[in-house]
N, C-alpha and C positions, 0 to 999 in steps of 0.2 A: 125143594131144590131141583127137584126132576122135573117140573113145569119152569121155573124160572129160566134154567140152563136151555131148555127146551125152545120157549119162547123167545127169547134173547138170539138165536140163531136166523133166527128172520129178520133180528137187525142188519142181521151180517150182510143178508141177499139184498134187502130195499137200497141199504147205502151202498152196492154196489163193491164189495170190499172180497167177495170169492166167485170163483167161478165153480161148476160141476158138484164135484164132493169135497172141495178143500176145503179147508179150515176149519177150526173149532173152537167152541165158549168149553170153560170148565168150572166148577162153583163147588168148592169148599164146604162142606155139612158143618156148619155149626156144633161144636162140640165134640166131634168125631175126628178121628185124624185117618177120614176118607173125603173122596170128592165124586163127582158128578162130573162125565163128558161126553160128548156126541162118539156113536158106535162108528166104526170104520168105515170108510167107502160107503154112506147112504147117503141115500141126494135126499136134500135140505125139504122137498115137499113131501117126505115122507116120515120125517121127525116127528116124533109123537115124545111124551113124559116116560111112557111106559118103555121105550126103547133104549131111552138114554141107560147109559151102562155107570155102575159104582164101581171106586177102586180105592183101594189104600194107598198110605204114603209113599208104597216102594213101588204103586204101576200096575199091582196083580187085581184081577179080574175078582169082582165080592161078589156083586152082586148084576145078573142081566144075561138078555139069550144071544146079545152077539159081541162079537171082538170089539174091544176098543182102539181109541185111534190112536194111531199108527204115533204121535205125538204125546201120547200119556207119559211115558216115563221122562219126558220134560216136565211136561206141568207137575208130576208126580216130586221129582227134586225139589221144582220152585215151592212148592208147599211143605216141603219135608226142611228147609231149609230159611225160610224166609213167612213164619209162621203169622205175620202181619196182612199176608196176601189171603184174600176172599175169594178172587176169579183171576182166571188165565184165559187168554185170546188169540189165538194165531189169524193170520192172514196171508195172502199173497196179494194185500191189494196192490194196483199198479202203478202208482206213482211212488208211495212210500217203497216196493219193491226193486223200482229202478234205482233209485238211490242206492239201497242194500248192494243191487249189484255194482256198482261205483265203488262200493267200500267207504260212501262217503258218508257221514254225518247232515243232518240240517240242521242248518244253523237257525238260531234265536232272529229272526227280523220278523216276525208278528208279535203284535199283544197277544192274538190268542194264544200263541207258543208259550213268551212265557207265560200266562193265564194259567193253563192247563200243563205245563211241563214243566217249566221254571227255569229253564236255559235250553239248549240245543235237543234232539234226538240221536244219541249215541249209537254207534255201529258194534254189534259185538260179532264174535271171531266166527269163521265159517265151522260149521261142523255137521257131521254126518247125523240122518237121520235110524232108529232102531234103539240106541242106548240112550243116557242121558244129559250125552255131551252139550245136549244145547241147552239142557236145564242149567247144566255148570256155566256156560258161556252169559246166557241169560243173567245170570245171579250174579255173575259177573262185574258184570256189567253196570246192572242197575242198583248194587250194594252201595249207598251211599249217597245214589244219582236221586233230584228229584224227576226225573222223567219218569213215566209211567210207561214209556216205549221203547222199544228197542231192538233196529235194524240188525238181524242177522243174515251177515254178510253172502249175499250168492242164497237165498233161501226166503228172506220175508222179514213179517213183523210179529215182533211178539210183545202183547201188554198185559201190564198185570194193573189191581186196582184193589182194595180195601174189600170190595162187593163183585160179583158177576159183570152186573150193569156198570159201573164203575170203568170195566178193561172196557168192555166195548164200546162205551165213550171214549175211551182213551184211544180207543184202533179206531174210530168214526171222526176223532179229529186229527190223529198222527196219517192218515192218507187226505184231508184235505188239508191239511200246511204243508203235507205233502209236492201233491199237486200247486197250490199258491207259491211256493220259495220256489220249487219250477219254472212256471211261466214267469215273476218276477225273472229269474236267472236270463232268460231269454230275452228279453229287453234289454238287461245290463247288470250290474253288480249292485243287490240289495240293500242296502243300508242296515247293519249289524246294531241294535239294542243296549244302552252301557250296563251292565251287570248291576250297577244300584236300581235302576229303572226296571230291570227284569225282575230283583228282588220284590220291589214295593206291587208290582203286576201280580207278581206271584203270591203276595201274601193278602192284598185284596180279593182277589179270585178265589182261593183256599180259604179265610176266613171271613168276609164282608159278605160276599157278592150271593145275590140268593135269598130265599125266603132261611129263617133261623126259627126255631122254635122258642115260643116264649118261656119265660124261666120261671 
């Protein structure tokens, strides 16, 4: 889990989704009720397996030589509370972020939206960084939703996914629909998806679409 989490952070930089030291992947230890996350304030070309830091479900430090980020007792909550979740993803990418600061939502007018989210990307509440207020906001939020994303208000994106790789597919297409309902916006007013059509998008995509293993 310490290579995956690891590796999976250089998705972050290609697709262009952090700048400096921001953001982070987190990956759930199988059978453990700890996780894997990138250590505090180290730039991304310095990430190694053996750096990343282990933590239990309440945030506290188990295992590794430096501080975790500054965002663990979020993702710490999301997995303490939502035991379904594999990987947690933060971002400040910039198009999904400009939204957040809007307070607005994106609305469902791509297939790939509903594809990959199954209706809109929900904004959830602003909250302070340090404790686990934006874990609670987080869980919020997406208790229920099927989006995998979700706009925190005045601060970024945060995804969750089944897998590691999972969230940051999930943050790698929630800043390019991002960006797309954007520029769309800018020409003129998108054409909204009727919710049966989103449905049958979304249940194709989730169960058809894709190589399946034989039985």
């Amino acid at each position: 889990m310490r290579k995956t989490v690891c590796d999976l952070h250089a998705e972050l930089v290609r697709n262009n989704l952090v700048a400096w030291t921001a953001g982070n992947v987190s990956g759930r230890i199988p059978g453990e009720d700890l996780f894997v996350i990138k250590p505090s304030g180290v730039s991304y070309d310095e990430l190694t397996p053996e750096n990343m830091v282990v933590c239990d479900l309440d945030g506290n430090l188990v295992e590794g030589e430096h501080a975790p980020s500054s965002d663990t007792a979020a993702h710490a909550y999301v997995y303490r509370v939502m035991p379904e979740v594999g990987g947690v993803v933060h971002t400040h990418s910039t198009y999904a972020t400009a939204w957040a600061a809007r307070g607005e939502a994106i609305p469902c007018v791509l297939t790939a939206m509903a594809d990959e989210f199954g209706g809109e990307i929900p904004v959830g509440p602003f909250a302070l960084i340090g404790d686990d207020s934006i874990g609670h906001g987080i869980v919020e939020t997406l208790k229920g939703h099927r989006s995998r994303a979700v706009l925190m208000r005045n601060h970024g994106v945060f995804t969750i996914g089944p897998t590691p790789k999972a969230a940051v597919k999930a943050a790698v297409m929630c800043e390019d629909v991002a960006r797309t309902v954007h520029v769309a916006r800018q020409l003129g007013q998108p054409l909204t998806i009727p919710q049966d059509d989103i449905d049958r998008l979304y249940d194709r995509y989730q169960n058809v679409y894709g190589q399946r293993s034989p039985r």
